[in-house]
N, C-alpha and C positions, 0 to 999 in steps of 0.2 A: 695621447702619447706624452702629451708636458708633464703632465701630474704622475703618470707613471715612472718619468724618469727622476722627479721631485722625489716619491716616496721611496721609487730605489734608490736614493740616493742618502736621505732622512735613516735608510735601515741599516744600509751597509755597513757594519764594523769596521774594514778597511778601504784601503783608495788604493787602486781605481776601483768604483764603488758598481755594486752587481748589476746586472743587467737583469730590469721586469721580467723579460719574456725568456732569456736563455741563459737556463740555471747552469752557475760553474762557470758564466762569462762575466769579463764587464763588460760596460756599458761602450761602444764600439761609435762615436760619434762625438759631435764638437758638445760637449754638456758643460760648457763654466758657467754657462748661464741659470744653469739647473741649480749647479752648485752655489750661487750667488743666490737663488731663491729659497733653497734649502738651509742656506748660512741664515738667511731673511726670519724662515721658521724658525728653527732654533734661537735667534735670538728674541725675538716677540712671544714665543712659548705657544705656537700656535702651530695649527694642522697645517698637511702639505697642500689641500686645498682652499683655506684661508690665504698661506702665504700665496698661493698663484696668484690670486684676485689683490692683495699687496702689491706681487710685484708688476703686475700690470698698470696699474696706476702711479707706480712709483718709475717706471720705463717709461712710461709718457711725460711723467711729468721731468723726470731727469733728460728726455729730450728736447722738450722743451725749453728748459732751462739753458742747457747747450746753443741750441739755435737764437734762442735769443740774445746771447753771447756774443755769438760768432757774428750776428749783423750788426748786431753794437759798434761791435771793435771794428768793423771795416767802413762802418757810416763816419766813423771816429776816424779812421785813417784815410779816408776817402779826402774830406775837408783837411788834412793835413792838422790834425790834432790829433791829441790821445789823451786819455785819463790820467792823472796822476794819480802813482800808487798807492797814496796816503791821503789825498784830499781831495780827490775826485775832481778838481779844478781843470780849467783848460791847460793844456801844456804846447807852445807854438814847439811842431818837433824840429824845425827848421831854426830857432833859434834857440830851443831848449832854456825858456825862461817862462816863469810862469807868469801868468795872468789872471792877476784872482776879481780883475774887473768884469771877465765875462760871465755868463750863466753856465752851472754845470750843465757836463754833456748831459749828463742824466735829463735834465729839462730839457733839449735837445733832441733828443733820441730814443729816448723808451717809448714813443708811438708807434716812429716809424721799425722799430727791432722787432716789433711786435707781428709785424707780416711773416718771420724767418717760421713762429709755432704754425703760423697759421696755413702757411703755405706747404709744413713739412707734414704735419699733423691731424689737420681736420679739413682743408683743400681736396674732392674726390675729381675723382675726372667726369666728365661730363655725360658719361654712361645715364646716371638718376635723370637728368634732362628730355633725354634720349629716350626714356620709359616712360613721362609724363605727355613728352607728343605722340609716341607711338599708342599710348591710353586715349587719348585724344581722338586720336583718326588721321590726325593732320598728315598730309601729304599720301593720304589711300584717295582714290576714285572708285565708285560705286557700279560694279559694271550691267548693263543693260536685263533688264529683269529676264529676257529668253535664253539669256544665256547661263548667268548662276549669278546666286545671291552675293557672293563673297567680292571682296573690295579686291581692287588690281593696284597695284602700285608699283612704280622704277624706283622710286628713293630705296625705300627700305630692304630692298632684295636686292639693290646696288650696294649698301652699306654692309649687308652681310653679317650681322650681328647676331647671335644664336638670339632664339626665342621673339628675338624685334623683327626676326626678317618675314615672320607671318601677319596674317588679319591680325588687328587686334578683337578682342571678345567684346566692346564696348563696356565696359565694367568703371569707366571713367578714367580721371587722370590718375591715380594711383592704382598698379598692378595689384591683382587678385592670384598672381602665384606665390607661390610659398617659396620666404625668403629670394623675392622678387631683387632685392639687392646685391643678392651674389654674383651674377650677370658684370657686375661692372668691373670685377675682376679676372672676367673671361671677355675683355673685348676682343682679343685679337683672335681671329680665325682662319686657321694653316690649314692646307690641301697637299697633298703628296702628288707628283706627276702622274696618278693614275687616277689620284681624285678621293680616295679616301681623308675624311676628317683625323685633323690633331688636335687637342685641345692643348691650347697654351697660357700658365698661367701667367696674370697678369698683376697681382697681388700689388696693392700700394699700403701707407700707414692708415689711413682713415678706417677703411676694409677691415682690416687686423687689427683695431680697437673694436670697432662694432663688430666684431666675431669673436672677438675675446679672445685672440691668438698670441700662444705665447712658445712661436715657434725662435729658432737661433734669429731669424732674420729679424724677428722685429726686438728680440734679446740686444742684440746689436747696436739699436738706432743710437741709445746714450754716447756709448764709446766708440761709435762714427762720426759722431758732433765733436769724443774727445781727442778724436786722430786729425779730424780736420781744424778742429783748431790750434794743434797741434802745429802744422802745415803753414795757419795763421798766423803764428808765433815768428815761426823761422822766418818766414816772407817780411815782418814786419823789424829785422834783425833781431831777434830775440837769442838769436845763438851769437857766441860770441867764445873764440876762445881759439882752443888749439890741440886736437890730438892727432900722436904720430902713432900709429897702430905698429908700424914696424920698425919699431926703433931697440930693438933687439935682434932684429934679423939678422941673418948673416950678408942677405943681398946689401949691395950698396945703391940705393933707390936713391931720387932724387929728394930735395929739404921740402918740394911740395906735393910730396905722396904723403898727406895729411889732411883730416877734418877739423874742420873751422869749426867746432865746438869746446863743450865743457865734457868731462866724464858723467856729470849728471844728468846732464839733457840727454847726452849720446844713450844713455842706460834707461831711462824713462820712455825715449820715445820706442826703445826696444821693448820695456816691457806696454807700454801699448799695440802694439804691435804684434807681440804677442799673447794679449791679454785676446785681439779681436781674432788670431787663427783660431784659439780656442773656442770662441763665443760663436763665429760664424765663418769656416777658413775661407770661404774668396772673397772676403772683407778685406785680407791681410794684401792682394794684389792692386787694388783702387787705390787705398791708403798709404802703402806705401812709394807708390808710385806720385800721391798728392806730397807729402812730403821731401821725397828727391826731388821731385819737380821746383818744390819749392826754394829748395836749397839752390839749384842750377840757377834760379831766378839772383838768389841773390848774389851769389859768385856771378854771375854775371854784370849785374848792376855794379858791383863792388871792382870788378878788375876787367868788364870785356866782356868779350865773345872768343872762343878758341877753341881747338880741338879738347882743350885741356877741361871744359866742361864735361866733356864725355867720362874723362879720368874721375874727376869729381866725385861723377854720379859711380861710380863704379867700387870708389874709395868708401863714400858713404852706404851706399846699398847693398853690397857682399859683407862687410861687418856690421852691419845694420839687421838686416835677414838673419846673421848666423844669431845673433846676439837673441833676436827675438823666438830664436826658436829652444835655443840652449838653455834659457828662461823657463822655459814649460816643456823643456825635453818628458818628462813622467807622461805629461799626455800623448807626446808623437811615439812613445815609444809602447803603447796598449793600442794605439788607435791604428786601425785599417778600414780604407773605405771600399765604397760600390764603385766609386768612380774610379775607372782607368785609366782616364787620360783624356786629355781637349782633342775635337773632330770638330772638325767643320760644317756650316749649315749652308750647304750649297743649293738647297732647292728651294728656302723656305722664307722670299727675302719679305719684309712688313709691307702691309698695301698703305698709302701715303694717307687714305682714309683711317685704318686702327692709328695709325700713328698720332695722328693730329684728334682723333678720340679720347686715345690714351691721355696725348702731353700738350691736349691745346688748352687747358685754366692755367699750363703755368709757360707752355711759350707764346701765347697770345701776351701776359701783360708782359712778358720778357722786350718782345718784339717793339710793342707799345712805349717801354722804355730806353729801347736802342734809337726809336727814331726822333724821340723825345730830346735825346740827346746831340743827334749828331744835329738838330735842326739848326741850330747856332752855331754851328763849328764853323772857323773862319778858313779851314781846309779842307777840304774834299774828302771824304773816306772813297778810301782805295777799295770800292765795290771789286775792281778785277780779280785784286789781288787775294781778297779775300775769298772770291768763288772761286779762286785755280788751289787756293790750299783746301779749301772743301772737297772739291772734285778731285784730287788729286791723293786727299786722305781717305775718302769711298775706291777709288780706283785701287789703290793699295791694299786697303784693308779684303777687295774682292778677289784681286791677284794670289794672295796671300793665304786668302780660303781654297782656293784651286790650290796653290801649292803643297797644302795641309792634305790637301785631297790625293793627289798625284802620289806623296809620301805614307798617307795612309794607305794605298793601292799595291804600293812595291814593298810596306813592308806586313798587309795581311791581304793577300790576295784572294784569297779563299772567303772573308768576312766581304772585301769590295767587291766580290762577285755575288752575293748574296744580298748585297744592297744595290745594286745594279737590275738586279732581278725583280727585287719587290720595286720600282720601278719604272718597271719594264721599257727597261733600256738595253740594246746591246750589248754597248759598249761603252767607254766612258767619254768617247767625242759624243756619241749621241745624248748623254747625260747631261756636258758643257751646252749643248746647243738648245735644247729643252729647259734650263736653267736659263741661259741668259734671256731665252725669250719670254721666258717668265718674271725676269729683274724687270725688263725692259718694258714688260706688258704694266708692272705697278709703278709708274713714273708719282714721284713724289714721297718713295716709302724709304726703306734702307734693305 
């Protein structure tokens, strides 16, 4: 599909550039990324299949790049320092003089920045592990020769894992299936209340270099590093300034219906922003929301807490949005998707085993360094407080899928009878009740 949409792109005469498959269309999908790898060919003077394998290696290494960035600068802000712009020297930000008696951050911090590649990039989950015990034998039992030859085990049929939840073949600690590694990007495994399989993918970076994919998502990873540093920026005051978007209105608003930036920043993080709808659109909701967040953070720290944060966020994020789309209006305005609309996943919540399969190499040492920390602390972390905002932002977030549900019901009654059906639910209290006892039953998932 990549290279297809490379060379349609490479051929096209004009923009929006034809579509491989359907002559007389364009191309109907986020493709800047194509278009970035296609710019890549042209100017290297090389084939559309050349540049793919280019810009694969150059998407990694500009994520790279990024992430190690972006740990730099917070190891750097962390210690209440920062680089200076010109000499790299310490800079105390608390008394903003410099001090050229210390050692640059640089000798400081390029070890530890170095974890941000490694944990975003070549870090797999623990799936490969998981096919070296199960090659093994380890945790099967051999069952009684009058009964059958074949090994019994609770682990691995508790874990539920395609292809791990059998015998293994004895073949040793490395799998004898073909492309034995795919598996680790299908850990997770969904049942429907009537018990039919879904496969769900589970796709991370590491996977998507060693498959050589060079889908939006992994197109992406560079200018997700550039959005979130982005975010970095702001949080670190990086914006500074002052614009009144409506100061030609005819409303008489108040003098702090304004953002606290520069025109330039305000215009850059927009076309970031919308550089990432283009490259991969529900990139454009994470990152933007990392960004507002960020900015609420520092109006906060700067003047409070108040309702007027709300306003804030609403001052920056409505001409923020519009800005980023107005930007690359040419592509929303050819582009039409498959997708209709967000529906809730009410039946199919994570079992607390894929979860910690999934995201236990990076919240194990996460964890490891939460307790690392507080172990010194001369106050007490507020364990409560912290498990009733947890609890309370799952309880929400569940409430709110029912609500989606309820509103998908009343406004296609016809499609919610047909998904009731395959089901086989009556109705939609019998739906709720079969659902939650199914949440209820995976304690520890989401």
């Amino acid at each position: 599909m990549e290279l297809a949409f490379i060379n349609g792109i490479l051929r096209s005469p004009t923009f929006p550039p034809n579509d491989p498959w359907m002559s007389g269309y364009s191309i109907s999908y986020y493709h800047f990324g194509y278009i970035l790898t296609a710019m890549l060919a042209r100017l290297t003077g090389v084939s559309g299949n050349v540049a793919f394998n280019l810009m694969l290696a150059l998407v990694f290494a500009l994520a790279a790049i990024g992430s190690y960035g972006i740990l730099y600068n917070l190891l750097a802000a962390y210690t209440r320092k920062q680089v200076h712009t010109y000499t790299s020297t310490h800079v105390d930000t608390e008394h903003a003089t410099r001090n050229t008696d210390h050692r640059s951050l640089i000798t400081d911090y390029w070890f530890l920045a170095l974890l941000a590649p490694l944990f975003l990039l070549i870090l797999s989950n623990p799936e490969g592990l998981l096919e070296i015990f199960h090659g093994l034998g380890w945790f099967w039992t051999q069952q009684p020769i009058t009964n059958s030859q074949l090994p019994i085990t609770n682990f691995w049929t508790w874990l539920d894992i395609q292809q791990i939840n059998v015998a293994p073949t004895g073949s040793g600690w490395i799998p004898d299936r073909f492309w034995w590694w795919w598996r680790a990007s299908r850990v997770v495994s969904d049942f429907d209340l009537v018990g039919n399989p879904q496969e769900i993918i589970d796709e991370f970076p590491a996977f998507s270099f060693v498959l050589g994919d060079l889908h939006p998502h992994v197109l992406a990873l560079p200018f997700n590093m550039l959005g979130l540093g982005l975010a970095l920026n702001i949080f670190l005051d990086g914006w500074r300034g002052v614009i009144n978007f409506f100061e030609l209105r005819p409303l008489a608003l108040p003098a702090r219906a304004s953002v606290h930036t520069t025109p330039r920043d305000f215009l850059f993080a927009a076309l970031v922003l919308g550089g990432l709808a283009f490259l991969n659109t529900w990139d454009i909701l994470v990152t933007a929301a990392l960004i507002v967040g960020a900015y609420i953070l520092v109006r906060v720290r700067d003047d409070g807490w108040s309702w007027s944060r709300l306003e804030d966020a609403f001052l920056l994020g409505i001409p923020l949005v519009a800005a980023a789309l107005l930007l690359y209006l040419p592509f929303y305005l050819g582009f039409s998707s498959q997708a209709g609309g967000l529906l809730p996943n009410l039946v199919n919540p994570t079992r607390g085993a894929h979860l910690w399969v999934m995201w236990g190499t990076l919240l194990l040492p996460l964890f490891a360094y939460l307790i690392w920390m507080i172990r010194d602390r001369e106050t007490r972390p507020r364990f409560g407080t912290a498990l009733a905002w947890t609890l309370g932002l799952v309880l929400f977030l569940w409430a709110f899928s029912w609500l989606l549900g309820l509103a998908a019901q009343w406004r296609e009654p016809e499609i919610a009878a047909q998904y009731l059906a395959s089901q086989n639910q009556p109705d939609l209290a019998s739906l709720f009740s079969a659902a939650a006892a199914r949440r209820l039953s995976y304690i520890g998932g989401l």
